[in-house]
gemmi code that builds the backbone of each chain (N, CA, C; Angstrom):
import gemmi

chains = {
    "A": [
        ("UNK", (5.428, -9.786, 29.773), (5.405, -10.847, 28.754), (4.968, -12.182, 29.378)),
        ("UNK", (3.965, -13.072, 28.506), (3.336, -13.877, 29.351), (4.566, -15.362, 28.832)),
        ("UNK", (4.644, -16.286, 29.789), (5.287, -17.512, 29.620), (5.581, -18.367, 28.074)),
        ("UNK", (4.346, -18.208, 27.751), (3.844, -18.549, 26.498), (4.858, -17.853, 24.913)),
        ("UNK", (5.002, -16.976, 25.671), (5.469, -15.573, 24.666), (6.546, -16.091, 24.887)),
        ("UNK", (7.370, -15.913, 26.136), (8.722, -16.612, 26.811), (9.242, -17.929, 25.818)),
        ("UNK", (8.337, -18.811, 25.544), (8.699, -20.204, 24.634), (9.337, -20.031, 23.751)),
        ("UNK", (8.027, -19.149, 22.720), (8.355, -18.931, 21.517), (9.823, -17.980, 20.910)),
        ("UNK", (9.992, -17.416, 22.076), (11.675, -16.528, 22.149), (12.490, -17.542, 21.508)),
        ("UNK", (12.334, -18.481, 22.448), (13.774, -19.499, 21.770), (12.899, -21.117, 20.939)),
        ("UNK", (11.868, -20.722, 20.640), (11.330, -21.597, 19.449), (12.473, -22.140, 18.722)),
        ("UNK", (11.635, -23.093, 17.372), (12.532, -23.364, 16.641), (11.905, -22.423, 15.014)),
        ("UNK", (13.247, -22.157, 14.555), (12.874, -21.566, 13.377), (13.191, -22.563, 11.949)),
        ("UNK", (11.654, -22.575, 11.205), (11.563, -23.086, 10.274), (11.555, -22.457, 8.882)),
        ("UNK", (11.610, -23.276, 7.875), (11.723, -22.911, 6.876), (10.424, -22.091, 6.132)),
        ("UNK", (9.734, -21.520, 5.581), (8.603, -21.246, 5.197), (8.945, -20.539, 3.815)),
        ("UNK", (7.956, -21.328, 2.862), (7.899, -20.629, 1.394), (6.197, -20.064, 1.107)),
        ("UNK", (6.201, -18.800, 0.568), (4.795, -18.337, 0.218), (4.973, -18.659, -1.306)),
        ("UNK", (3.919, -19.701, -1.639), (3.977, -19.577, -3.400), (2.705, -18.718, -4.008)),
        ("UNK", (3.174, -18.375, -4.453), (2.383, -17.143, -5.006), (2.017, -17.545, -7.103)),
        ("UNK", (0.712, -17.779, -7.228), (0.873, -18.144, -9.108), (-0.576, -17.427, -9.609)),
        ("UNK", (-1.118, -16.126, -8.486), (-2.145, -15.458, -9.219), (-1.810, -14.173, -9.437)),
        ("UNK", (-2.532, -13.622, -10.677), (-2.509, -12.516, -10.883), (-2.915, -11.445, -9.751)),
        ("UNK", (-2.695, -9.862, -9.442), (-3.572, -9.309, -8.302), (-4.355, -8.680, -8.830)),
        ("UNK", (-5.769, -8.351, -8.073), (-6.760, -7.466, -8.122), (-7.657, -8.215, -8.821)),
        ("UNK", (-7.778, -9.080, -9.711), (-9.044, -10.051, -10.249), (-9.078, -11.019, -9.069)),
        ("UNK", (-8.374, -11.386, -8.300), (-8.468, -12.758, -7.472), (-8.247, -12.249, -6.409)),
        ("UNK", (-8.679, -12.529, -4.733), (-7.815, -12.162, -3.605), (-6.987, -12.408, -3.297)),
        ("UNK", (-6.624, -13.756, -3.458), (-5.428, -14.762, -3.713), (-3.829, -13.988, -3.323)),
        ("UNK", (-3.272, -12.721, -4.085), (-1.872, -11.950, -4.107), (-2.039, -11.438, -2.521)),
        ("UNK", (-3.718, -10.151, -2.184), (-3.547, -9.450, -0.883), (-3.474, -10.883, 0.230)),
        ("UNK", (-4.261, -11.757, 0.020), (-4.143, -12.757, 1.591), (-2.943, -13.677, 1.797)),
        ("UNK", (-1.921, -13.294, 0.323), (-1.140, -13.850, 0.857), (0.363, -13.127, 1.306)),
        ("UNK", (0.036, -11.839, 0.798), (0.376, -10.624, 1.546), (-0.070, -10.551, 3.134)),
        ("UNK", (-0.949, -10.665, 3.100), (-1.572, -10.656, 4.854), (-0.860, -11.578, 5.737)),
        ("UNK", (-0.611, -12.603, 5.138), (-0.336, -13.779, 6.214), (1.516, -13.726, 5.929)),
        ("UNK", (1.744, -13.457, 4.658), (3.810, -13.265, 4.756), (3.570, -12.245, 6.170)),
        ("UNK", (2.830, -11.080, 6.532), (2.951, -10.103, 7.148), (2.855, -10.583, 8.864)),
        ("UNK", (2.270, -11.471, 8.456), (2.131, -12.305, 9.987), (3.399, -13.313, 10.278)),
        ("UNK", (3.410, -13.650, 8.946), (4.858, -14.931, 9.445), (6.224, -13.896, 9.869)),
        ("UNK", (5.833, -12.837, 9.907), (7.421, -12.112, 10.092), (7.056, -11.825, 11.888)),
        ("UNK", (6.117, -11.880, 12.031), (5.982, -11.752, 13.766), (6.352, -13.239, 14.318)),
        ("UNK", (6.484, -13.981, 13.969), (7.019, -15.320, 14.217), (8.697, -15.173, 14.122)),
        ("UNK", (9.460, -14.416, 13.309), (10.558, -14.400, 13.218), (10.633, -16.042, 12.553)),
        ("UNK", (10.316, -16.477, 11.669), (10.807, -17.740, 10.697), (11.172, -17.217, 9.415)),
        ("UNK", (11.941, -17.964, 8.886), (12.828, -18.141, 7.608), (11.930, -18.106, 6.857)),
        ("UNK", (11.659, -17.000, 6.083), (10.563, -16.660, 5.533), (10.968, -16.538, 4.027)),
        ("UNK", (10.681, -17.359, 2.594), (10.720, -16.955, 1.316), (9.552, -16.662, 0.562)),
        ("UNK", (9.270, -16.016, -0.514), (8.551, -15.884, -1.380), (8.696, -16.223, -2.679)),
        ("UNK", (7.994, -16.978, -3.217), (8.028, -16.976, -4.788), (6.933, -16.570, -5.560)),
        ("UNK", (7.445, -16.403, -6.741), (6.880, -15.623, -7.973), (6.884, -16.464, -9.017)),
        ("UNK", (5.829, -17.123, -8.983), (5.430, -18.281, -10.505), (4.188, -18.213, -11.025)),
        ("UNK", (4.646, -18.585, -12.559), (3.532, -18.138, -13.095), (2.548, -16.469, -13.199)),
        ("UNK", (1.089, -16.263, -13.321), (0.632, -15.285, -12.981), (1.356, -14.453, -11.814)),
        ("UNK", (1.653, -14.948, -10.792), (2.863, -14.663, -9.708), (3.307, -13.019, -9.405)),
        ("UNK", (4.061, -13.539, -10.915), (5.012, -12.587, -11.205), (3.989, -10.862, -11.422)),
        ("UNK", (3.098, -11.134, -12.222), (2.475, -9.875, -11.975), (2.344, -8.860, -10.908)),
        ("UNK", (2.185, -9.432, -10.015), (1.944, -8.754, -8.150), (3.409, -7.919, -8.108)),
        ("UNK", (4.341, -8.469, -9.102), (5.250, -7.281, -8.315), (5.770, -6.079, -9.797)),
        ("UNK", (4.649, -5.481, -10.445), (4.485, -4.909, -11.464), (5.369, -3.438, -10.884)),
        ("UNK", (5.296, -2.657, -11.606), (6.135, -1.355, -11.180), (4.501, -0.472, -11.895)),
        ("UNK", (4.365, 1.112, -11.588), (3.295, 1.615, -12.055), (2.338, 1.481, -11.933)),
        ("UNK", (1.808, 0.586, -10.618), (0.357, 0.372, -10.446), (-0.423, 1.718, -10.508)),
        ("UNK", (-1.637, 1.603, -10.826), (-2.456, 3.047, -10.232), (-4.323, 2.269, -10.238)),
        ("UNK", (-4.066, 1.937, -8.984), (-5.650, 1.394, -8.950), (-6.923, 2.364, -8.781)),
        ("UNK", (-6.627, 3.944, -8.900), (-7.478, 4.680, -8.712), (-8.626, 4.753, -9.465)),
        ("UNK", (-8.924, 3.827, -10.893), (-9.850, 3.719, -11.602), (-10.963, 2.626, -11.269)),
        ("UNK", (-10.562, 1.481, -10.627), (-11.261, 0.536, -9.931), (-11.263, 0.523, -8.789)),
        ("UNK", (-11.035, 1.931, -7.865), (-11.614, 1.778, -6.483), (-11.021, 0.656, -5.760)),
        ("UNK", (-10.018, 0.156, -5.802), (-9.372, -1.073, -5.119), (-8.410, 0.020, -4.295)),
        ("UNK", (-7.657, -0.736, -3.096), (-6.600, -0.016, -2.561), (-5.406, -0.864, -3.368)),
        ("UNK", (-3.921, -0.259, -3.642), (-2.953, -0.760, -4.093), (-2.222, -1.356, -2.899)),
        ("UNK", (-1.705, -2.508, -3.265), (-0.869, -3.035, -2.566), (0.449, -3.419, -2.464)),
        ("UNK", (0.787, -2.735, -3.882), (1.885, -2.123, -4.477), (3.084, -2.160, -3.526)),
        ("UNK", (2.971, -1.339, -3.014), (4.155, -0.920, -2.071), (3.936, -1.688, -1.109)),
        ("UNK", (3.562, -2.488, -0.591), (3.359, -3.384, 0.746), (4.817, -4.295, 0.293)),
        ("UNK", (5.175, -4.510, -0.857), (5.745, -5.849, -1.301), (7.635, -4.945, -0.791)),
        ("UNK", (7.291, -3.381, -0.940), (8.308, -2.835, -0.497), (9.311, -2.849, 0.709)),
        ("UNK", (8.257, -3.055, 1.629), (8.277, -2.712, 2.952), (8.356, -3.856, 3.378)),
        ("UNK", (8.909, -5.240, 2.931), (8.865, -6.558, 3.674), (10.407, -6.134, 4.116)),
        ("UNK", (10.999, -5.360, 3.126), (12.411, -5.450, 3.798), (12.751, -5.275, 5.290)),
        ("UNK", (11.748, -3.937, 5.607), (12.095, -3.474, 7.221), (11.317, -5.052, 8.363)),
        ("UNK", (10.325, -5.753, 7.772), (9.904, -6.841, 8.478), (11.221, -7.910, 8.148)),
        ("UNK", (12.602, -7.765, 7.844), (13.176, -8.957, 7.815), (12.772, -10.356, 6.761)),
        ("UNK", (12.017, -9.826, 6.015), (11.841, -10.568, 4.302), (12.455, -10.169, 3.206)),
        ("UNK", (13.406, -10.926, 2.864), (14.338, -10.228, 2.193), (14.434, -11.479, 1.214)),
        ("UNK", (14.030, -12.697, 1.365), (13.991, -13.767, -0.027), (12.833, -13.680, -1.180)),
        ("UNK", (12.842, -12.859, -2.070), (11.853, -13.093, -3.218), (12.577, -13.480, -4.641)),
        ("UNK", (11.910, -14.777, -4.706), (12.270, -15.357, -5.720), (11.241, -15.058, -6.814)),
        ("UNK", (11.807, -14.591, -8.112), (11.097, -14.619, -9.519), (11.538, -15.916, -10.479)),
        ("UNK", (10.206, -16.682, -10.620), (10.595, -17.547, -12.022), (11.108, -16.875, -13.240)),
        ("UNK", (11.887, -16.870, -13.789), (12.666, -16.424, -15.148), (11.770, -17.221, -16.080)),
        ("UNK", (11.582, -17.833, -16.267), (10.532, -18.556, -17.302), (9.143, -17.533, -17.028)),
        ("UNK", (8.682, -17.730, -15.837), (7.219, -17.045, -16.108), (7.445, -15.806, -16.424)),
        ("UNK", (8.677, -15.260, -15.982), (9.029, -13.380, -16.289), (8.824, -13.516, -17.924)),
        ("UNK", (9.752, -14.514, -18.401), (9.862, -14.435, -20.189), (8.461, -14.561, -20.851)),
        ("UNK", (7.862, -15.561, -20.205), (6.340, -15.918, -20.831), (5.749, -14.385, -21.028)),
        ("UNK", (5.673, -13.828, -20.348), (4.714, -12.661, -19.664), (5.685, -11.517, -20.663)),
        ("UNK", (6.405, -11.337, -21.322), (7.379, -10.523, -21.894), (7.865, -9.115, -20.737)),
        ("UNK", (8.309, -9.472, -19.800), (8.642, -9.161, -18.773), (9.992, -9.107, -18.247)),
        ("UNK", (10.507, -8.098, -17.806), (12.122, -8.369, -17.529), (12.096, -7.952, -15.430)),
        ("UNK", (13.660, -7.908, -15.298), (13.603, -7.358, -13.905), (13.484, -6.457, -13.665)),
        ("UNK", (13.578, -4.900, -14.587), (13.430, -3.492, -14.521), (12.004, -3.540, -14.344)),
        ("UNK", (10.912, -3.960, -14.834), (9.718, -3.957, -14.900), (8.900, -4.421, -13.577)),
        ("UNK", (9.931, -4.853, -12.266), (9.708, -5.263, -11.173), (9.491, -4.441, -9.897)),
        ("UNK", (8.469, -4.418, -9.190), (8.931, -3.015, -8.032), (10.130, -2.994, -6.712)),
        ("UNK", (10.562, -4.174, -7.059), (11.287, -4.613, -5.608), (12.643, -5.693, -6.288)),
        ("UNK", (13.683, -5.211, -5.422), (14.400, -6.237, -6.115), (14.439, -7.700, -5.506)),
        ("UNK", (14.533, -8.809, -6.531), (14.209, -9.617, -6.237), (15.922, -11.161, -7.032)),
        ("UNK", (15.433, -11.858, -6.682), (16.402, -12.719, -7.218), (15.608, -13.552, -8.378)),
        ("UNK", (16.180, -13.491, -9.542), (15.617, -14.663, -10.635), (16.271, -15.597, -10.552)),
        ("UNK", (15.583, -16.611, -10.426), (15.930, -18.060, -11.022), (15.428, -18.686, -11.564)),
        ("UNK", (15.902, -20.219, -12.032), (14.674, -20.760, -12.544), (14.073, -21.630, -12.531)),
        ("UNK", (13.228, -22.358, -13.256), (11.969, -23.388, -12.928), (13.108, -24.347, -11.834)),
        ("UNK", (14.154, -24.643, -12.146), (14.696, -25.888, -12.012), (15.278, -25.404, -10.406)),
        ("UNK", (15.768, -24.413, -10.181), (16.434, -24.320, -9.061), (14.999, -23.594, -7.789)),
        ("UNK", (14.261, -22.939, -8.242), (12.989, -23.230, -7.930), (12.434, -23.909, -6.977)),
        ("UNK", (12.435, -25.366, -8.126), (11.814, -26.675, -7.403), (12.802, -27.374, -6.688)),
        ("UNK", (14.364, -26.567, -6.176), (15.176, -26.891, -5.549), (14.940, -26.206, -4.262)),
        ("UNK", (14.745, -24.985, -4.226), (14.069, -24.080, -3.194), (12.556, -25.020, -2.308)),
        ("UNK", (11.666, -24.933, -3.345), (10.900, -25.727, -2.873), (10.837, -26.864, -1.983)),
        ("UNK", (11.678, -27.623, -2.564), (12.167, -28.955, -1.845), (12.698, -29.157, -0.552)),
        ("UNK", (13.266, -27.930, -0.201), (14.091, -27.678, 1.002), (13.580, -26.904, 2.119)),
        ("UNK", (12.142, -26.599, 2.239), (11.395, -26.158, 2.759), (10.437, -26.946, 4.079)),
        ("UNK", (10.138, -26.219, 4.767), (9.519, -27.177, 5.758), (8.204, -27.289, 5.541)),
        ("UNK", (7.974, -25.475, 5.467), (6.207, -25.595, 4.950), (6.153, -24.793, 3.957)),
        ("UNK", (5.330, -25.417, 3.004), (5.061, -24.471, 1.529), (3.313, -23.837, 0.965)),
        ("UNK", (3.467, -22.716, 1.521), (1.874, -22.327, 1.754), (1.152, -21.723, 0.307)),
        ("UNK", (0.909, -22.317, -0.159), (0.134, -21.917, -1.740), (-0.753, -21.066, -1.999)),
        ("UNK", (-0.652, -19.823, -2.713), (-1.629, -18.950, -3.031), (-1.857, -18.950, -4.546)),
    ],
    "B": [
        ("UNK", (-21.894, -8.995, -32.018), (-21.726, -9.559, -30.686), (-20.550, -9.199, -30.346)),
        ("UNK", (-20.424, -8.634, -28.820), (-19.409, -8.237, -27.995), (-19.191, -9.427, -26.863)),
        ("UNK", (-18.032, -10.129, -27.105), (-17.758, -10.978, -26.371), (-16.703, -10.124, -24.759)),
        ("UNK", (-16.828, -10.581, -24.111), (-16.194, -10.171, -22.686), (-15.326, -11.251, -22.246)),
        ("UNK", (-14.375, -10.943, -21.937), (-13.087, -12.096, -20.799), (-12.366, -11.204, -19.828)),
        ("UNK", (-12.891, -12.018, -18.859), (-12.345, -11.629, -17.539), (-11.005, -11.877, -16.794)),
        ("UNK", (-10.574, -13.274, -18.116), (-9.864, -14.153, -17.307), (-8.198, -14.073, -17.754)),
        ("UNK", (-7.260, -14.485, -16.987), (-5.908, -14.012, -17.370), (-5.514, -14.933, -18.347)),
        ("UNK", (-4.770, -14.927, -19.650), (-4.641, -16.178, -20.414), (-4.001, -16.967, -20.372)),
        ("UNK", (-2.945, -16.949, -19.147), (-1.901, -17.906, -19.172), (-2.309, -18.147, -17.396)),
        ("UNK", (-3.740, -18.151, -17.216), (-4.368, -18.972, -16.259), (-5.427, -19.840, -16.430)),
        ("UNK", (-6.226, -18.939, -17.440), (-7.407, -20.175, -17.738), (-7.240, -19.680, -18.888)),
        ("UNK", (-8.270, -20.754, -19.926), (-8.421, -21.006, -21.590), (-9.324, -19.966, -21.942)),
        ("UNK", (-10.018, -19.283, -21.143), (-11.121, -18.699, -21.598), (-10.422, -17.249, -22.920)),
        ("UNK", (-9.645, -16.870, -23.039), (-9.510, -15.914, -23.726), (-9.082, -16.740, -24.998)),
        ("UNK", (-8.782, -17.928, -24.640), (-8.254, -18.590, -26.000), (-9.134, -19.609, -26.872)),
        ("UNK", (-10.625, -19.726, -25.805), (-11.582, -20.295, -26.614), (-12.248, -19.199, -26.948)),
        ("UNK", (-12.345, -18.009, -26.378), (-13.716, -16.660, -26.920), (-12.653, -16.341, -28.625)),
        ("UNK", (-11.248, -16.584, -28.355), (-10.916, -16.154, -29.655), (-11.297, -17.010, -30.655)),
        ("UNK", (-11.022, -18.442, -30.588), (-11.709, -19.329, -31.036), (-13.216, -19.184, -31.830)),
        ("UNK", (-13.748, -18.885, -30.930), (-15.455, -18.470, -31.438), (-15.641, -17.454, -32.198)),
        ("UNK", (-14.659, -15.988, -31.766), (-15.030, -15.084, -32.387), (-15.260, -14.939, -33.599)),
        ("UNK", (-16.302, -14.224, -34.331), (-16.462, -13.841, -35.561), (-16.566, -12.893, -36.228)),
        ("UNK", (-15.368, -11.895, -37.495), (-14.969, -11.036, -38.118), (-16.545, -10.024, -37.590)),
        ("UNK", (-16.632, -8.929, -37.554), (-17.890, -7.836, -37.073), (-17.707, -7.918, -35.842)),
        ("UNK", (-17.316, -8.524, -35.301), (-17.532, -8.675, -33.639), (-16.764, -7.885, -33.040)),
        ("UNK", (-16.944, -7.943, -32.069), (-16.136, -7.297, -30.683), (-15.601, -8.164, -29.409)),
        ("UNK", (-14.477, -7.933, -29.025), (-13.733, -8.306, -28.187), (-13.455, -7.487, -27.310)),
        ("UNK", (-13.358, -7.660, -25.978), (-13.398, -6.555, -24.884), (-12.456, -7.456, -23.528)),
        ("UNK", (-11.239, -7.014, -23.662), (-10.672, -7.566, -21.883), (-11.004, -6.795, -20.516)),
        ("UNK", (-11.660, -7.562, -19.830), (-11.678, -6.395, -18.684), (-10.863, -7.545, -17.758)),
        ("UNK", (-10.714, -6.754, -16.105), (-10.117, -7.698, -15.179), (-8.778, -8.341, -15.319)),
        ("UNK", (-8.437, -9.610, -14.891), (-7.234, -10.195, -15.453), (-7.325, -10.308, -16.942)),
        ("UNK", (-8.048, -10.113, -17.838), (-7.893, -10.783, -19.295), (-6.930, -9.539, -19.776)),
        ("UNK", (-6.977, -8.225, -19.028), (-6.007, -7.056, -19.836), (-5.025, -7.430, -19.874)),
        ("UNK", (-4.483, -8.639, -19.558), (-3.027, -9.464, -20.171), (-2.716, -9.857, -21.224)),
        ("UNK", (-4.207, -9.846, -21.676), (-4.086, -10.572, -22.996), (-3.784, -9.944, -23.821)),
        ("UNK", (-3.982, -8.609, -23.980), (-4.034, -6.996, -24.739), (-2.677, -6.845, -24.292)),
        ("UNK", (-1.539, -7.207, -23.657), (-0.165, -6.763, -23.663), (1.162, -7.360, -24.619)),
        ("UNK", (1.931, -6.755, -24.835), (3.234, -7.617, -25.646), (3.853, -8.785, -24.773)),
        ("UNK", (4.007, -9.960, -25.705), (4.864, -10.559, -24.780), (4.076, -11.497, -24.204)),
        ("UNK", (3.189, -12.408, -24.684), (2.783, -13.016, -23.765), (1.945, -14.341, -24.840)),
        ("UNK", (1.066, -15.507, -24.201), (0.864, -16.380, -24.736), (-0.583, -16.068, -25.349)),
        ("UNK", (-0.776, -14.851, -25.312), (-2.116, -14.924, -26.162), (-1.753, -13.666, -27.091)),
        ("UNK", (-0.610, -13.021, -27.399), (-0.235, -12.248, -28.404), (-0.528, -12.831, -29.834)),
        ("UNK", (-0.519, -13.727, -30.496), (-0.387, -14.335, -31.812), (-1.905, -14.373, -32.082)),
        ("UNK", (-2.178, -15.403, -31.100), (-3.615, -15.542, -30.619), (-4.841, -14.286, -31.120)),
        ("UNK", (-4.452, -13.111, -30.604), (-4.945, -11.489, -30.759), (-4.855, -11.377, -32.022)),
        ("UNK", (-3.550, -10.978, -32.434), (-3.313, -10.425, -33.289), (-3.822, -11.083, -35.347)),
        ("UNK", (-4.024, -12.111, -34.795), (-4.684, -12.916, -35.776), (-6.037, -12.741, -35.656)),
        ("UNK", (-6.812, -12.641, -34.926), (-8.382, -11.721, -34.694), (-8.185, -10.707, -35.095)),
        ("UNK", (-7.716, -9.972, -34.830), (-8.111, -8.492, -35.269), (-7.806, -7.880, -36.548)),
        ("UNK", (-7.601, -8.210, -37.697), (-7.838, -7.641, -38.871), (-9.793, -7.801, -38.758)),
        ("UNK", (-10.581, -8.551, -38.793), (-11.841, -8.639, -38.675), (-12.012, -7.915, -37.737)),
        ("UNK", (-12.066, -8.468, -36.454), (-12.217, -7.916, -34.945), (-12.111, -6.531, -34.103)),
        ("UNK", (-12.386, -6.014, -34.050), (-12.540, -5.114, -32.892), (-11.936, -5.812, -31.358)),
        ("UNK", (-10.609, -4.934, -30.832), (-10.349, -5.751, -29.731), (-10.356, -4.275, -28.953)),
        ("UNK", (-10.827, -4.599, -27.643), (-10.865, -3.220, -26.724), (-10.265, -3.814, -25.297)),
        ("UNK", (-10.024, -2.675, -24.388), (-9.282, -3.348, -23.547), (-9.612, -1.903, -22.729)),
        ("UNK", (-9.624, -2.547, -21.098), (-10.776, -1.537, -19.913), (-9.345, -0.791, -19.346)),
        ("UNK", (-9.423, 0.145, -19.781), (-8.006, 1.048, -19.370), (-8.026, 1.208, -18.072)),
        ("UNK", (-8.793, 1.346, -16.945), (-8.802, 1.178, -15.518), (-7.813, 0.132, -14.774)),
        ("UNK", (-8.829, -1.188, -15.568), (-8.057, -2.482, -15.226), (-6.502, -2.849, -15.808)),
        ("UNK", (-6.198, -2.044, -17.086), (-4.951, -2.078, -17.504), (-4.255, -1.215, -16.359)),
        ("UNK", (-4.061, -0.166, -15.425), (-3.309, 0.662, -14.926), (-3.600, 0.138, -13.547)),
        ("UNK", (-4.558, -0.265, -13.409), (-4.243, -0.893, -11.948), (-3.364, -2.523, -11.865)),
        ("UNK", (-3.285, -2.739, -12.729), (-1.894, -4.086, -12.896), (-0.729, -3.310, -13.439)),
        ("UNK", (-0.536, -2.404, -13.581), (0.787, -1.661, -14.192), (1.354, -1.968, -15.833)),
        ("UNK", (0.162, -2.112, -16.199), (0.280, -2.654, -17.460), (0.068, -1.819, -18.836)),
        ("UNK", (-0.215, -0.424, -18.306), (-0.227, 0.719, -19.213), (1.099, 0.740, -19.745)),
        ("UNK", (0.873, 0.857, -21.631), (2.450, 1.216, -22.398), (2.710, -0.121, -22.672)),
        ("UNK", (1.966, -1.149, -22.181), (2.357, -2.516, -22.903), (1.420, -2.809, -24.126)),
        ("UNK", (0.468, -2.045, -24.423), (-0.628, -2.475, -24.930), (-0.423, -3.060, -26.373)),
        ("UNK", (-0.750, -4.227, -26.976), (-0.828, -4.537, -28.673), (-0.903, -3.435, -29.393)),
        ("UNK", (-0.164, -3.349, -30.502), (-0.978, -1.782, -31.366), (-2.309, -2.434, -31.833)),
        ("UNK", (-2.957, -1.614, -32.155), (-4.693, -1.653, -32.618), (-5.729, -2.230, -31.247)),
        ("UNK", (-5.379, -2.638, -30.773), (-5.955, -2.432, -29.538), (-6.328, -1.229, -28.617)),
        ("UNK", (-7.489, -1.055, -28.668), (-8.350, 0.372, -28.310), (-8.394, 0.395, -26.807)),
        ("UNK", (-8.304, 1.336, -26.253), (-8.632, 1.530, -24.817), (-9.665, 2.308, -24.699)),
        ("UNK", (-10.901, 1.596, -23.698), (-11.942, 2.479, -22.983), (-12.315, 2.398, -21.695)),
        ("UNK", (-13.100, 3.538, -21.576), (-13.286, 3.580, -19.828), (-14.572, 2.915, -19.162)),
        ("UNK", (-14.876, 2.923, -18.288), (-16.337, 2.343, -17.732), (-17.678, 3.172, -18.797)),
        ("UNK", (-17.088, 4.764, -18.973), (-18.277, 4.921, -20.307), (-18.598, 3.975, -21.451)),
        ("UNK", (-17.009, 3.971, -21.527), (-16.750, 3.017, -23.273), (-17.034, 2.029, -23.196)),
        ("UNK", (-17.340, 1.193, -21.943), (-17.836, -0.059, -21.765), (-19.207, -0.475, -21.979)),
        ("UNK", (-20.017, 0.613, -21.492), (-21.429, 1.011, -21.538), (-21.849, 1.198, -23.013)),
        ("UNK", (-21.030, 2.474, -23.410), (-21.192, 2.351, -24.879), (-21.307, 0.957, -25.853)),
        ("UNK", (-19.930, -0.022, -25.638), (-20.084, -0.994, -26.597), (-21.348, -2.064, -26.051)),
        ("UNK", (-21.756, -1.969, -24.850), (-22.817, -3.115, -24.229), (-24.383, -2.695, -25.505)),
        ("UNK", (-24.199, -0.922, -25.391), (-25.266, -0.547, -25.930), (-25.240, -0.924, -27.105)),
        ("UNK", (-24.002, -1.298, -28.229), (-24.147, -0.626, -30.262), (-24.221, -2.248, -30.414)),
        ("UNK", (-23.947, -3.473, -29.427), (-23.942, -4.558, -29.507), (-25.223, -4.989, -29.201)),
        ("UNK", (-25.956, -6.097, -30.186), (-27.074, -6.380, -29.695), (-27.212, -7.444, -28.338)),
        ("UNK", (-26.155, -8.575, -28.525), (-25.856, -9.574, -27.385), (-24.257, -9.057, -27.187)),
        ("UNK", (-24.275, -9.810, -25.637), (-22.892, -9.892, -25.215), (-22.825, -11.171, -24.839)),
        ("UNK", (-21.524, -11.821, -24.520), (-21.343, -13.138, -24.298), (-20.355, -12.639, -23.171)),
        ("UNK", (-20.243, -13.380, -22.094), (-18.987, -13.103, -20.902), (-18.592, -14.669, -20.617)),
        ("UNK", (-17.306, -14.711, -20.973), (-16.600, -15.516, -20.917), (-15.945, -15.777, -19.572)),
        ("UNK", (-16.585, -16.507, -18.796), (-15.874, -16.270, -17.175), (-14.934, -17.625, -17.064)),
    ],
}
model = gemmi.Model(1)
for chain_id, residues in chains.items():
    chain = gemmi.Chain(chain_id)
    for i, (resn, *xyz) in enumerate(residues, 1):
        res = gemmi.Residue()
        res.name, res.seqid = resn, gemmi.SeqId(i, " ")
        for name, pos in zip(("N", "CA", "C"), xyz):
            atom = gemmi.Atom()
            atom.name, atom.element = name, gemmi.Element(name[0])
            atom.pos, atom.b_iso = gemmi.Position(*pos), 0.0
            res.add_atom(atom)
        chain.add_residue(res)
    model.add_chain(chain)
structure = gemmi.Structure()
structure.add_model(model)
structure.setup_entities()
């Protein structure tokens, strides 16, 4: 292990929120920001996610992208658990907009809402927007 | 005329100005994010459903199942495949794509 590597052992750990407000598979927007939550967990930082707006779609239950030749990314949102991501926040407002409940979700997640949200938000060190 | 929207409706206006425009004979077609618009529950439901006594509304069953959005669909709202897409490009003389 090089010195460098050595630092970052006892770094400091920050806060980090992924906001997430696009739909997936029309935009790249949901996979790159899948890509990079996947990287912030090799950092070992305080890692959250939110679900606003369009958002909320990305964590649909029943995907089957086999008609548009896309790969699903479906289950990626599964597997944050074993990486130590375990904060996903759903807006309750955008769930209702969307006529959407939490059964309809692939992963369990915590609802809250707009208001406590932008309380989450606030308390963050860095807030990376997708 | 077969109008096209690509776009999700509670991201951009575009599905809510093509409804706007549309006119009774016509056709309406969601492909991409707009298959949101074709689901229950959402801000372009009223929107729809007030087109389509005139309207023809279709919706790209591919793009509905790869968002997990199969079983949500409006009633009277038709589902077709990349054939059925081809088909309506053909019985339509213009198309309009609403991006």
């Amino acid at each position: 292990m090089t010195d460098e590597m050595d630092m970052e052992e006892g770094g400091v750990v920050k806060k980090f929120m992924f906001v997430n407000r696009k739909a997936p598979y029309g935009t790249i927007y949901a996979l790159e920001s899948l890509e990079v939550v996947l990287i912030s967990a090799a950092f070992e930082q305080d890692v959250s996610l939110a679900f606003v707006d369009d958002g909320v779609y990305q964590l649909m239950k029943n995907v089957n992208t086999d008609g548009i030749e896309m790969k699903s990314f479906s289950k990626t949102y599964r597997a944050l658990e074993g990486y130590d991501i375990e904060k996903l926040y759903v807006e309750k407002e955008s769930m209702e907009a969307r006529g959407l409940t939490e059964d309809d979700l692939i992963v369990d997640v915590q609802v809250i809402s707009q208001s406590e949200m932008g309380d989450l938000m606030n308390e963050q060190d860095v807030v990376l927007s997708f | 005329m077969l109008h096209i929207v690509n776009k999700s409706p509670s991201d951009r206006n575009s599905v809510d100005t093509c409804l706007g425009h549309v006119k009774p004979g016509s056709a309406v077609l969601f492909i991409e994010d707009a298959v949101y618009a074709a689901t229950k529950g959402t801000v372009a439901e009223a929107k729809v459903k007030a087109v389509m006594p005139g309207v023809a509304v279709y919706v790209l069953e591919p793009d509905l199942n790869a968002r997990g959005m199969q079983g949500r669909v409006l009633d009277g709202v038709k589902l077709v495949d990349y054939g059925g897409f081809v088909d309506l490009v053909t019985e339509h003389s213009t198309c309009q794509s609403w991006l």
